[in-house]
N, C-alpha and C positions, 0 to 999 in steps of 0.2 A: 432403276434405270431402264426404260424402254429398253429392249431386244428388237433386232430383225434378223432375218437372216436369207442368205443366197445360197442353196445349193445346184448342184450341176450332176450329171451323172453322164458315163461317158458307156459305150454299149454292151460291154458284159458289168456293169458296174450298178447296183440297188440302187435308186435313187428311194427308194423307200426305206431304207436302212439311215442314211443319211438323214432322211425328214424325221423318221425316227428320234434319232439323236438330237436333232435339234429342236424339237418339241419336247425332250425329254430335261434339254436345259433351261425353257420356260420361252422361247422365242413364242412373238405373240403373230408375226406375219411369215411366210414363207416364199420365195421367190426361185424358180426352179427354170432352169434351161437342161431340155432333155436333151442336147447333140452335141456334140466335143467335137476340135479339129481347131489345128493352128487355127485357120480361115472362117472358120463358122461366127457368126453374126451371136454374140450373148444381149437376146432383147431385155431378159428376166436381171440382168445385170445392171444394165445401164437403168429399166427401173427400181431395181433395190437401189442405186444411185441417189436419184430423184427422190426418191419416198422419205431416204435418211436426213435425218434433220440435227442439226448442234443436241448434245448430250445424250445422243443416241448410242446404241454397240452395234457393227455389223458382229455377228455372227456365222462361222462358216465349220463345218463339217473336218476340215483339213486344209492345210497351207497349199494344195494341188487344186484342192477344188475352187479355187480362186484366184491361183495368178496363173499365167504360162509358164515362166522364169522367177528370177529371182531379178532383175530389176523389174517387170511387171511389177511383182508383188509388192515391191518396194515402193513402185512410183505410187497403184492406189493405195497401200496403206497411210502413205505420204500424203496423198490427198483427200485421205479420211479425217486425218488429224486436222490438215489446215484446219478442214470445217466443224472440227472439235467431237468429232465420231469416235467412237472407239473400235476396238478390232479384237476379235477374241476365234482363236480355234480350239476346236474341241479334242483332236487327237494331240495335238503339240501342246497341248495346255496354255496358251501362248494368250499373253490379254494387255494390250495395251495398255487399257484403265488402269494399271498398276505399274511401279516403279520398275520391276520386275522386267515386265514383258516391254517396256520403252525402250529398258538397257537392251535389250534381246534384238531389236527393230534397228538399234541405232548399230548393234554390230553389225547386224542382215545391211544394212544401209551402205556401212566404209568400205565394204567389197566391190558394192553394185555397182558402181561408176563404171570397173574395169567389165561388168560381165556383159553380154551383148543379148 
């Protein structure tokens, strides 16, 4: 199954630790935003977006280094699935592609509505 993956690093934070890791799981493209901040523009983001195609994995470092929140995280992994993506972190061990980590998403989910 194709891999991609997005990471981000925030300013005491390795972003080379990260690429690390995720080269180290077999991700074949890498997609990196070096600036963090509620407000900051993720260009790298929106095209790991674009790139990803039906029966692909994002790939991410940590559930931080990818949503703001937890309905953030909620809504794109929600519209990863639409588009038949899957979603895998490497610290939380957390994979969608598997019955496992769906029931995992679908708890993260029944919360989300209330969190702001």
């Amino acid at each position: 199954m194709p891999q991609h993956l997005q990471a981000r690093a925030t300013g005491g934070q390795k972003l080379d630790r990260q690429i690390d890791a995720l080269t180290a799981a077999g991700c074949r493209r890498i997609f990196a935003d070096k600036r963090c901040g509620k407000d900051d523009l993720r260009p790298e983001l929106k095209a790991c977006h674009a790139f990803l195609a039906a029966g692909d994995t994002l790939v991410v470092p940590a559930l931080d280094r990818y949503g703001r929140s937890l309905k953030d995280l909620v809504t794109m992994v929600g519209e990863l699935r639409r588009r038949e993506i899957g979603f895998c972190s490497l610290h939380e061990r957390l994979d969608t592609t598997t019955p496992g980590g769906r029931l995992v998403f679908h708890v993260f989910r029944s919360p989300s509505s209330s969190v702001s």
